[in-house]
KOLPA-777533 format. One record per residue (C-alpha): residue number from 0; residue in one letter; x, y, z. Coordinates in steps of 0.25 Angstrom, whole numbers, plus 2048, in hexadecimal, padded with zeros to 3 digits. Layout:
BEGIN
+-----+------+-----+-----+-----+
| pos | code |  c1 |  c2 |  c3 |
+-----+------+-----+-----+-----+
| NUM |    A |   X |   Y |   Z |
...
+-----+------+-----+-----+-----+
This chain:
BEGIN
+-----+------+-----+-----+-----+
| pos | code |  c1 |  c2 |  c3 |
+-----+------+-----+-----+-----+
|   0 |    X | 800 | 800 | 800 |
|   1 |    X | 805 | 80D | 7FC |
|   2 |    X | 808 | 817 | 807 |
|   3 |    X | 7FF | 825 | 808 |
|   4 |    X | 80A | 82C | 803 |
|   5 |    X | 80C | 824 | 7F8 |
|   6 |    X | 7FD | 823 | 7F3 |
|   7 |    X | 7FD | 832 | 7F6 |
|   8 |    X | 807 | 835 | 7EB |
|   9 |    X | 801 | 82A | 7E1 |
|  10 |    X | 7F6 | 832 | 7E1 |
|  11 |    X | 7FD | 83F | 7DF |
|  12 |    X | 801 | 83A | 7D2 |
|  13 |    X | 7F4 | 833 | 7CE |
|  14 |    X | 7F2 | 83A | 7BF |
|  15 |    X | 7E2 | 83D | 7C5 |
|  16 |    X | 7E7 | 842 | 7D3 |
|  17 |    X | 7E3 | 850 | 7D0 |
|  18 |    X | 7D5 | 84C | 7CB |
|  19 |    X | 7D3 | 846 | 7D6 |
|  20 |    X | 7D8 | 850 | 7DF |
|  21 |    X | 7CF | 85A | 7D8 |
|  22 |    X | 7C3 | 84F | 7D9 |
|  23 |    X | 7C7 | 850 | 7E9 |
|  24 |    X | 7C6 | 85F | 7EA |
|  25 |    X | 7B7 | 860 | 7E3 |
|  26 |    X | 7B4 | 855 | 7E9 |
|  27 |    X | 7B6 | 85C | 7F7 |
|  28 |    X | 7AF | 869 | 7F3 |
|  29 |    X | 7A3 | 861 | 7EE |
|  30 |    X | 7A2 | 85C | 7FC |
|  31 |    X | 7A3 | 86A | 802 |
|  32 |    X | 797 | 870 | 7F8 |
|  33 |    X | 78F | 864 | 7FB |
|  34 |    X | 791 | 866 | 80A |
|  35 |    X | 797 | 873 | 810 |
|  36 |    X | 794 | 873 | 81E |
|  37 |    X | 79A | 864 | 81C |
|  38 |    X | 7A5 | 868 | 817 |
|  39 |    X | 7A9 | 874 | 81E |
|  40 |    X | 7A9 | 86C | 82B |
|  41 |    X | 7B5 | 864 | 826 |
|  42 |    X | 7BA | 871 | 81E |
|  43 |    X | 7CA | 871 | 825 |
|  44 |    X | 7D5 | 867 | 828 |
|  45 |    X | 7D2 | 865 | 835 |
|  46 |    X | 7C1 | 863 | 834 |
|  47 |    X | 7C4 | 858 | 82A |
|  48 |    X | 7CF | 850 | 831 |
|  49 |    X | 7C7 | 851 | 83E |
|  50 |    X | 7BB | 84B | 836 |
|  51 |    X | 7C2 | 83F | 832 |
|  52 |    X | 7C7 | 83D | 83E |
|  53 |    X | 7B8 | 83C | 844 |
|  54 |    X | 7B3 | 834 | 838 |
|  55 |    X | 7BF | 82A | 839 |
|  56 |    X | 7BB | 828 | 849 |
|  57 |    X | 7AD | 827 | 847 |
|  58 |    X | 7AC | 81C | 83C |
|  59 |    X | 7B8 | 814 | 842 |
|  60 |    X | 7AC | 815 | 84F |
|  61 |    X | 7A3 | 810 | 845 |
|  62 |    X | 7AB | 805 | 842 |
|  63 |    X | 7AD | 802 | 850 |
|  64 |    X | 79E | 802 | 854 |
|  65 |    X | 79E | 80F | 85B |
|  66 |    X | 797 | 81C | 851 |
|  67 |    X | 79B | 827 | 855 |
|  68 |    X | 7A4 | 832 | 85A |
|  69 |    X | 7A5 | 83B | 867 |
|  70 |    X | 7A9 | 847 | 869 |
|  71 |    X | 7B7 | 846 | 871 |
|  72 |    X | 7BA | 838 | 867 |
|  73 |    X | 7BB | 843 | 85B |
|  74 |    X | 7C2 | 84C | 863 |
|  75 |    X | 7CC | 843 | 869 |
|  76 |    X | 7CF | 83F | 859 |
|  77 |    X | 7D0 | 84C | 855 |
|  78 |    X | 7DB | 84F | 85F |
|  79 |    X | 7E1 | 841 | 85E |
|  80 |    X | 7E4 | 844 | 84E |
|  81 |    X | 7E9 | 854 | 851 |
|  82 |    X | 7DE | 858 | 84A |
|  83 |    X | 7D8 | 861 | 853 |
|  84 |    X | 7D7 | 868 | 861 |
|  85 |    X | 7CC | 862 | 86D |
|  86 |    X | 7C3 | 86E | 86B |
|  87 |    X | 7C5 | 86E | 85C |
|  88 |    X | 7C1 | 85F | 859 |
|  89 |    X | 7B7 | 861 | 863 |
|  90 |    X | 7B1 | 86D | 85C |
|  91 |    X | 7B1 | 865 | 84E |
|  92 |    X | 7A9 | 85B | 855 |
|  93 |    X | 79E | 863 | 85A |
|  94 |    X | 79D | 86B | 84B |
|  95 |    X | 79B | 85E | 843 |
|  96 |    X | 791 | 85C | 84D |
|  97 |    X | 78B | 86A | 84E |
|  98 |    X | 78A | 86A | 83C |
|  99 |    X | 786 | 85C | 83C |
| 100 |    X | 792 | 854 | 837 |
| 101 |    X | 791 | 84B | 841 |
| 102 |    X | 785 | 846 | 84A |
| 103 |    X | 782 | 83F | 857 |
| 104 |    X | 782 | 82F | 856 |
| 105 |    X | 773 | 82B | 859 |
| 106 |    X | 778 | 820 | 863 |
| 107 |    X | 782 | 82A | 869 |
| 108 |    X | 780 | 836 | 869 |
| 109 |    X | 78E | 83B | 870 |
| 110 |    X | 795 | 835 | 863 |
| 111 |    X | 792 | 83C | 854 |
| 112 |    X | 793 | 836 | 847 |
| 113 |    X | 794 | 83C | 83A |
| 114 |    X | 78A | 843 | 832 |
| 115 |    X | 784 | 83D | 825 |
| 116 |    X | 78A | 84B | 820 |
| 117 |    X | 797 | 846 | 824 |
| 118 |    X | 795 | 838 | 821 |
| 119 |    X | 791 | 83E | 812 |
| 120 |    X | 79E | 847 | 812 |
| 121 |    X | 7A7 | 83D | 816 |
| 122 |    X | 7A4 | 833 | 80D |
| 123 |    X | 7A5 | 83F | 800 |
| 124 |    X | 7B3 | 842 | 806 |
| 125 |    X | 7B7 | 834 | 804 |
| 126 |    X | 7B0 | 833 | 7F6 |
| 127 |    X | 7B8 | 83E | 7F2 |
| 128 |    X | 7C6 | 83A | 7F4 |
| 129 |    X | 7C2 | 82A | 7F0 |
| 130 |    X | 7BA | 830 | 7E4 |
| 131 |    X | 7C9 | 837 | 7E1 |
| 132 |    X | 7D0 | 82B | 7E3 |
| 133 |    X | 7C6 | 823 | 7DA |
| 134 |    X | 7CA | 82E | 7D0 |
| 135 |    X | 7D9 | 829 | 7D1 |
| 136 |    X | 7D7 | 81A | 7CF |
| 137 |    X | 7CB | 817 | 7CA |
| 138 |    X | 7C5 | 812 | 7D7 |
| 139 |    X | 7B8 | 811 | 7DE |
| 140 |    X | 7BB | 815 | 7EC |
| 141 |    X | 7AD | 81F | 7EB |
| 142 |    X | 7A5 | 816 | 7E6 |
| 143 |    X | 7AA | 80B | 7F2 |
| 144 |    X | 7A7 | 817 | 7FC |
| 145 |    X | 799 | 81B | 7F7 |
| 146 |    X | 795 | 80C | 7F5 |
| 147 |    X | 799 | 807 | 804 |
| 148 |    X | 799 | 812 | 80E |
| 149 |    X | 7A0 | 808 | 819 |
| 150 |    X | 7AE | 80D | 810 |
| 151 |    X | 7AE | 819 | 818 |
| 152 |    X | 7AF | 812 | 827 |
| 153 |    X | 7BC | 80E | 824 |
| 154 |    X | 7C1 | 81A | 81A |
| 155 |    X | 7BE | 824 | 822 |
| 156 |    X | 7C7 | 821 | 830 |
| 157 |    X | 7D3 | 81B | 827 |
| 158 |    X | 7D3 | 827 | 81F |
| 159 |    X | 7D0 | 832 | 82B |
| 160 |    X | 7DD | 829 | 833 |
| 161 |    X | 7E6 | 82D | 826 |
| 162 |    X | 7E2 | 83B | 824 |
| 163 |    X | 7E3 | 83D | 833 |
| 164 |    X | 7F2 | 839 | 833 |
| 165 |    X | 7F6 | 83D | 825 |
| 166 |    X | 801 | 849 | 827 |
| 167 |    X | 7FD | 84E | 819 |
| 168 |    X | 7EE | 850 | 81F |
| 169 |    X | 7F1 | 854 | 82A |
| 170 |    X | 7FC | 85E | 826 |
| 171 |    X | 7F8 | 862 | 817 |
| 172 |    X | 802 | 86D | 810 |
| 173 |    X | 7FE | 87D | 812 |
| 174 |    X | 7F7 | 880 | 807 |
| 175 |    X | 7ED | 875 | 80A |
| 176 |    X | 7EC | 876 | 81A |
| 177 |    X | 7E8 | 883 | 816 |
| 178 |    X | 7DC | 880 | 811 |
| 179 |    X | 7DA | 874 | 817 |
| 180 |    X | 7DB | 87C | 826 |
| 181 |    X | 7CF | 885 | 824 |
| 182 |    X | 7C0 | 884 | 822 |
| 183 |    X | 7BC | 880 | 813 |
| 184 |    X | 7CB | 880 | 810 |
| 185 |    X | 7CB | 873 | 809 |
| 186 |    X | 7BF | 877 | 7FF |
| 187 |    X | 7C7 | 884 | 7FB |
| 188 |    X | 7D3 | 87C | 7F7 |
| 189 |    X | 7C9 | 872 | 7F2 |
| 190 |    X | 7C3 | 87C | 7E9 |
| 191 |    X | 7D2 | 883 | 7E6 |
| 192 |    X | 7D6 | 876 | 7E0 |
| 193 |    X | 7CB | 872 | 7D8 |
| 194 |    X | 7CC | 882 | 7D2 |
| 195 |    X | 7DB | 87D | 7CB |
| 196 |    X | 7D7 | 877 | 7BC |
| 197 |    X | 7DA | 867 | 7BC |
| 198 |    X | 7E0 | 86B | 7B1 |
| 199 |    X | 7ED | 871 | 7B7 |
| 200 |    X | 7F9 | 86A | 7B9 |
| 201 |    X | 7FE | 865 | 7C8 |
| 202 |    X | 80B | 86D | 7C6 |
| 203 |    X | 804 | 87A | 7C3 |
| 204 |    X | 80B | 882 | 7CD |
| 205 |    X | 7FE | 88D | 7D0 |
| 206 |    X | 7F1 | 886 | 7CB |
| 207 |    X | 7E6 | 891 | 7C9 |
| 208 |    X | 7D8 | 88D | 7CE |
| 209 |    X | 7CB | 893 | 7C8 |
| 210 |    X | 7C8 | 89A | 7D7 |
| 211 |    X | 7CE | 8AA | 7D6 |
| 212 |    X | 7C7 | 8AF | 7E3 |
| 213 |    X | 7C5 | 8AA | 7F0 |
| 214 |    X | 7B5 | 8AC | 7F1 |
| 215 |    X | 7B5 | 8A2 | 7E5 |
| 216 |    X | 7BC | 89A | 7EC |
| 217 |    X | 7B4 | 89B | 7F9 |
| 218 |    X | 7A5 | 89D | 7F5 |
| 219 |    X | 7A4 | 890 | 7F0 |
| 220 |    X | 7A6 | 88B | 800 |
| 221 |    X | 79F | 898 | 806 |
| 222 |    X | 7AB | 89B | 80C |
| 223 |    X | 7AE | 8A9 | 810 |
| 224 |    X | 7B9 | 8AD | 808 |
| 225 |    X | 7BF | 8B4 | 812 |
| 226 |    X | 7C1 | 8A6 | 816 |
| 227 |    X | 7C3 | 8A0 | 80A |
| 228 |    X | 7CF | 8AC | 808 |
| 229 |    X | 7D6 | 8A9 | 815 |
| 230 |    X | 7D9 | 89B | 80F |
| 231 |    X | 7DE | 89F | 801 |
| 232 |    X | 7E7 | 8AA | 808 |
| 233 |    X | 7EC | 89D | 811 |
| 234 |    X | 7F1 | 895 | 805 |
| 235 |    X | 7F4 | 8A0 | 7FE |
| 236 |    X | 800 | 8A2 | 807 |
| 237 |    X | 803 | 895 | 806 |
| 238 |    X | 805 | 896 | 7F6 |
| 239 |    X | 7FA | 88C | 7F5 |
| 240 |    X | 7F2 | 893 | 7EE |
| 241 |    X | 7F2 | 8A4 | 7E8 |
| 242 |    X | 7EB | 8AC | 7DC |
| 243 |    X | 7F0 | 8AD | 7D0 |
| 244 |    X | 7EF | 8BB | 7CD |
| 245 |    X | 7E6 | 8C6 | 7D4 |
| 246 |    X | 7E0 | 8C0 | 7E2 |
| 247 |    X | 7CF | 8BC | 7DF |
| 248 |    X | 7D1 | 8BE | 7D2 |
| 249 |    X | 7DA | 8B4 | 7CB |
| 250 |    X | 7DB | 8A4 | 7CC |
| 251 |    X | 7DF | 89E | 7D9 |
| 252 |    X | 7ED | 895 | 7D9 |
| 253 |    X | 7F0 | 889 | 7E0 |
| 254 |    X | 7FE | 886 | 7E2 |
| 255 |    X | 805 | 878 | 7DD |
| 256 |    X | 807 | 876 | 7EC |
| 257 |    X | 7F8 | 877 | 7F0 |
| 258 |    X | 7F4 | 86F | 7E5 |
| 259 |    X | 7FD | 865 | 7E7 |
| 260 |    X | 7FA | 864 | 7F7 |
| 261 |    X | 7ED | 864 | 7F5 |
| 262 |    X | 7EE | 857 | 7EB |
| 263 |    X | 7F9 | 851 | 7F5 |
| 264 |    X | 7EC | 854 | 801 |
| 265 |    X | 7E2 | 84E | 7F8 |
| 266 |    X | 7EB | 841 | 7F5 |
| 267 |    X | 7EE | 83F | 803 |
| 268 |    X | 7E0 | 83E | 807 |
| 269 |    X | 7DD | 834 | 7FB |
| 270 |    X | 7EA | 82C | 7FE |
| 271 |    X | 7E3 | 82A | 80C |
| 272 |    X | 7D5 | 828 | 807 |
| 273 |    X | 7D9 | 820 | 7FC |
| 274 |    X | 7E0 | 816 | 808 |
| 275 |    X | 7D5 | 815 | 812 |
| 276 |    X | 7CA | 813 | 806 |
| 277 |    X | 7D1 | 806 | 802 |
| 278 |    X | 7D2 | 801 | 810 |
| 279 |    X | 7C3 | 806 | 814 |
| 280 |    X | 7BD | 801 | 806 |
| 281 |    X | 7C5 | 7F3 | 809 |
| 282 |    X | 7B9 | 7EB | 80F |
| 283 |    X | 7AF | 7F4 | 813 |
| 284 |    X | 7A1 | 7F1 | 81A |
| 285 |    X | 796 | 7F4 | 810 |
| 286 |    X | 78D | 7FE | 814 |
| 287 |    X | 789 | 80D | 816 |
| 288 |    X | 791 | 814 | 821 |
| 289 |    X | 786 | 81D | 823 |
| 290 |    X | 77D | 810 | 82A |
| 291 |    X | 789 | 810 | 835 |
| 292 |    X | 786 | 81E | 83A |
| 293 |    X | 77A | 81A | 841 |
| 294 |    X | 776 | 829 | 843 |
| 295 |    X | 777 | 82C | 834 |
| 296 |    X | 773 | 81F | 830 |
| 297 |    X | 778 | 826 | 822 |
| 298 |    X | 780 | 820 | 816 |
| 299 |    X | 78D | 829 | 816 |
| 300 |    X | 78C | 829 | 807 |
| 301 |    X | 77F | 832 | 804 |
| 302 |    X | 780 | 83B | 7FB |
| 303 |    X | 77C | 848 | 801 |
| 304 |    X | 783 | 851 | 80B |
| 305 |    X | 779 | 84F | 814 |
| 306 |    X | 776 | 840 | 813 |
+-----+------+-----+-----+-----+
């Protein structure tokens, strides 16, 4: 079996990588229009790895008979992985509560449970990255996961495990942590690299997007652009990104460097998805996930945001 590293750069080189890298950006910024509120809840670094950390421990608790998750069992995992303080890991639990992302288990009510919403989020996230992967080899990996729902007991703490201790996660580049530290960071970048024409070659030291303001860039979000300025000016001093000519009124560039973190970020994450879909998918129970959450009762493959 190849190592991480090794995968990760086979797929650098893939002659459809950057179809597939571009397939992963739109496919993240579908989910954000199909789901906003979603989507800005796991909008930073942090949010999202705190939210695999909680999935991973509550369907491992599934497997082991016991559905649910507490309060101070989230937060002890937060802090356990470096991923947060006591009162911030405490003060995500109770907003995915307050905005309905998780709910209270019917038999214990001390102990929450994801949401259909989240179950329905979780699920795209992963059909997005295998649907990139399919893209490479051919494969069938969506098809596996929208058939038989039980894939996703096993993917989802396998995976969270390697992104939690991956230092290229954990510790991306400056130009990405940028973006990937503030709110909605990663559906500007998103929308920054999808604005570059496919067309233009990897080496292109500067690649013009079709984006020249910031208020194009956030209205699409409903993003202040005060906001949506702040982060632009952050890169920007990086080198990461800059305008080609007077500021607001000609194309927006993305450095080579960006560019080439971003695609190094996105193969990372499929490198890791890649490897915990073949051992999940290996002898899966058949089944809807959705009929283990006795609370939701819910198969975590419906096709609506709101199950």
């Amino acid at each position: 079996m190849q190592t991480l590293e090794a995968e990760i750069e086979r797929l650098l080189v893939h002659p459809r990588f950057d179809r597939a890298v571009r397939r992963l950006a739109e496919g993240f910024l579908e989910v954000q229009v199909a789901a906003p509120r979603l989507a800005s809840q796991f909008a930073t670094q942090q949010r999202w790895l705190m939210s695999h950390a909680a999935l991973s421990y509550y369907f491992r608790g599934l497997e082991a008979g016991r559905p649910g998750l507490s309060r101070r069992e989230f937060v002890d995992e937060a802090i356990a992985h470096g991923l947060a303080s006591r009162n911030t890991a405490a003060a995500f639990f109770a907003e995915a509560l307050q905005y309905g992302l998780t709910q209270p288990t019917k038999t214990h009510p001390n102990l929450v449970e994801p949401a259909p919403a989240t179950l329905w989020a979780l699920v795209e996230w992963y059909a997005i990255h295998l649907g990139a992967l399919d893209l490479l080899d051919d494969g069938r990996r969506v098809q596996r996961l929208r058939e038989d729902d039980a894939v996703l007991v096993g993917l989802e703490p396998a995976t969270a495990d390697a992104l939690l201790s991956c230092a290229a996660i954990r510790r991306p580049p400056s130009g990405y942590a940028v973006f990937a530290s503030v709110d909605d960071g990663g559906s500007l970048m998103d929308r920054l690299v999808i604005g570059v024409d496919s067309a233009m070659p990897r080496d292109q030291e500067r690649a013009l997007t079709d984006l020249t303001s910031v208020s194009a860039l956030a209205r699409p979000f409903n993003l202040s652009r005060t906001h949506a300025g702040r982060t632009l000016a952050a890169a920007m001093a990086t080198g990461s990104i800059g305008w080609s000519g007077a500021r607001g009124r000609s194309p927006i560039w993305l450095s080579r460097e960006f560019r080439d973190d971003y695609a190094r970020f996105q193969a990372v994450k499929l490198a890791i998805v890649a490897a915990a879909f073949e051992g999940a998918a290996r002898f899966p129970e058949p089944g809807c996930v959705g009929a283990a959450f006795g609370a939701t009762g819910t198969c975590v493959a419906a096709d609506s945001p709101a199950c």
